[in-house]
C-alpha distance (Angstrom), angle and dihedral (degrees) to the residues before:
residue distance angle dihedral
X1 . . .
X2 3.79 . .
X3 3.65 127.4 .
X4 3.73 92.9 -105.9
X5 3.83 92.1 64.0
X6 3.53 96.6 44.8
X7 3.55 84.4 56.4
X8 3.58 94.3 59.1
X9 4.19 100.0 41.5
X10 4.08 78.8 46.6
X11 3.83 84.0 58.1
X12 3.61 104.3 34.5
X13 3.60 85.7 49.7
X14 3.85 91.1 50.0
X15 4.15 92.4 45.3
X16 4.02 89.3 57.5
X17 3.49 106.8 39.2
X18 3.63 96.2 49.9
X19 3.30 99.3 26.1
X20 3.36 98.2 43.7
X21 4.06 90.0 52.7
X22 3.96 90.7 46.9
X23 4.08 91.5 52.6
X24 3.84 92.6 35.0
X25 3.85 85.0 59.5
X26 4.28 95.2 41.8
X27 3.67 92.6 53.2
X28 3.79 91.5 50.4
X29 3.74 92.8 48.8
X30 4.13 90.8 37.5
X31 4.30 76.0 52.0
X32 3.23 98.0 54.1
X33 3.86 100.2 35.8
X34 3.48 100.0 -112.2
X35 3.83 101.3 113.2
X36 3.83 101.7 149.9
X37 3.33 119.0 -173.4
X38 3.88 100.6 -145.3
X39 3.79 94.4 43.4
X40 4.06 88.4 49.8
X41 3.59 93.7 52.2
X42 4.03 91.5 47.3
X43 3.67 89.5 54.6
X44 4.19 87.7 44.7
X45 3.46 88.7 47.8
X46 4.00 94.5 54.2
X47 3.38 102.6 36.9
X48 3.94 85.7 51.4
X49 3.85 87.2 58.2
X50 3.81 93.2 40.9
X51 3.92 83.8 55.8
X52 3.56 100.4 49.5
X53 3.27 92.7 38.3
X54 4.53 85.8 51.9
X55 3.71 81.6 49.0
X56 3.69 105.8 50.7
X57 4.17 100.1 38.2
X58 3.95 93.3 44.5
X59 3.99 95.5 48.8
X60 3.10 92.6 35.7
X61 4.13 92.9 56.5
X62 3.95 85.8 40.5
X63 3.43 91.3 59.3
X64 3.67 98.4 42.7
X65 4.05 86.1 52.9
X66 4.14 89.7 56.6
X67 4.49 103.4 16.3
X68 3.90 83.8 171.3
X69 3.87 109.0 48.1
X70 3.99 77.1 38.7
X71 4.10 93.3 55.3
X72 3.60 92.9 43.0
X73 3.43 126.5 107.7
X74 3.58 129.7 -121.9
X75 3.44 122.4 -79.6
X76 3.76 121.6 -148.8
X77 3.43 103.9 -94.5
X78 4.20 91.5 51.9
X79 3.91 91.5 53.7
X80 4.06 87.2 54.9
X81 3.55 90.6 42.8
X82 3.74 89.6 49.1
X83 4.00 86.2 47.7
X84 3.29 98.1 47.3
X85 4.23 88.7 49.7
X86 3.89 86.7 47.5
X87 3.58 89.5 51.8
X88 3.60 103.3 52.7
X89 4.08 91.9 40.0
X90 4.03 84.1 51.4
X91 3.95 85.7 60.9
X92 3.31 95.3 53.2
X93 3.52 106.1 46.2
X94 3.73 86.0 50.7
X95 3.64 91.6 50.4
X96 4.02 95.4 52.5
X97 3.86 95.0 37.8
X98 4.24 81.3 60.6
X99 3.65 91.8 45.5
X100 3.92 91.5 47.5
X101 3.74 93.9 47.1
X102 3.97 86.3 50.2
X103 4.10 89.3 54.2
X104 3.96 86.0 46.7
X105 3.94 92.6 52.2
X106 4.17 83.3 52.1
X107 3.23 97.2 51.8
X108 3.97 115.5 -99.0
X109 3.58 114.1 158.9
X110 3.55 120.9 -106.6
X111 4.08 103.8 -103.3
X112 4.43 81.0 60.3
X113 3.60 88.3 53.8
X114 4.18 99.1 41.4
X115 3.71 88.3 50.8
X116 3.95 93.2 42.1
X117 4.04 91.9 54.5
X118 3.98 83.7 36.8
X119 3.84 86.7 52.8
X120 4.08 96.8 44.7
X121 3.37 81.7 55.1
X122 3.54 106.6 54.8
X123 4.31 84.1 42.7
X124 3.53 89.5 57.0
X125 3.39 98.2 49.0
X126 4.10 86.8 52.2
X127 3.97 93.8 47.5
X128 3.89 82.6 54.7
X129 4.09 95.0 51.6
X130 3.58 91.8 41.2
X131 3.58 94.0 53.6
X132 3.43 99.9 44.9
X133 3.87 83.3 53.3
X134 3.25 98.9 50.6
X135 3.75 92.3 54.0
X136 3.77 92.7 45.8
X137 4.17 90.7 50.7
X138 3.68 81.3 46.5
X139 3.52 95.0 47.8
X140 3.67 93.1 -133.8
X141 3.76 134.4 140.7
């Protein structure tokens, strides 16, 4: 497995746990009606550390465990598989950014649509590592 797929299970792996815990605990508040704003952006705020923090101390132990596959540059086939990722993330980010502006023109309140863009985010950042995974596991480029 290179170091440029580890990078992006490390990430996709990140983007759900943490993610998936910060949204799994906004939807039950949103739910129940007790969306507050300062008690959403703590929990953004520390799952945003808890991600970089993911981020930095696994990648930087992966690329301790291989420093030369790490150091090297990308061949061909990574920089399409890293297209082809970007690509398909690209799509949908688009896609929710249009759905979120549609809620705003209804008339959902601004913490909905913060944590909808926030959400299309974190989505299109999984529909790019799953991609590129899927091309490295199918060893295409």
């Amino acid at each position: 497995m290179s170091f440029r797929e580890k990078s992006a299970w490390i990430s996709l792996f990140a983007n759900l746990a943490i993610y998936g815990f910060y949204f799994a605990k906004v939807g039950s508040a949103l739910m129940r009606g007790e969306l507050d704003r300062l008690s959403v952006f703590g929990l953004f705020m520390a799952c945003l550390i808890a991600f970089v923090v993911v981020i930095v101390v696994l990648t930087v132990i992966t690329a301790v465990l291989a420093p030369k596959e790490a150091s090297a540059p990308a061949d061909e086939r990574e920089k399409r598989i890293s297209l082809r990722g970007m690509s398909l993330g690209y799509f949908v980010m688009a896609g929710g950014v249009v759905m979120a502006m549609g809620a705003a023109c209804f008339g959902s309140n601004g913490m909905v649509i913060a944590n909808a863009l926030f959400f299309t985010l974190v989505l299109a950042e999984v529909a790019r590592d799953g991609t590129q995974i899927f091309y490295y596991r199918r060893g295409i480029g």
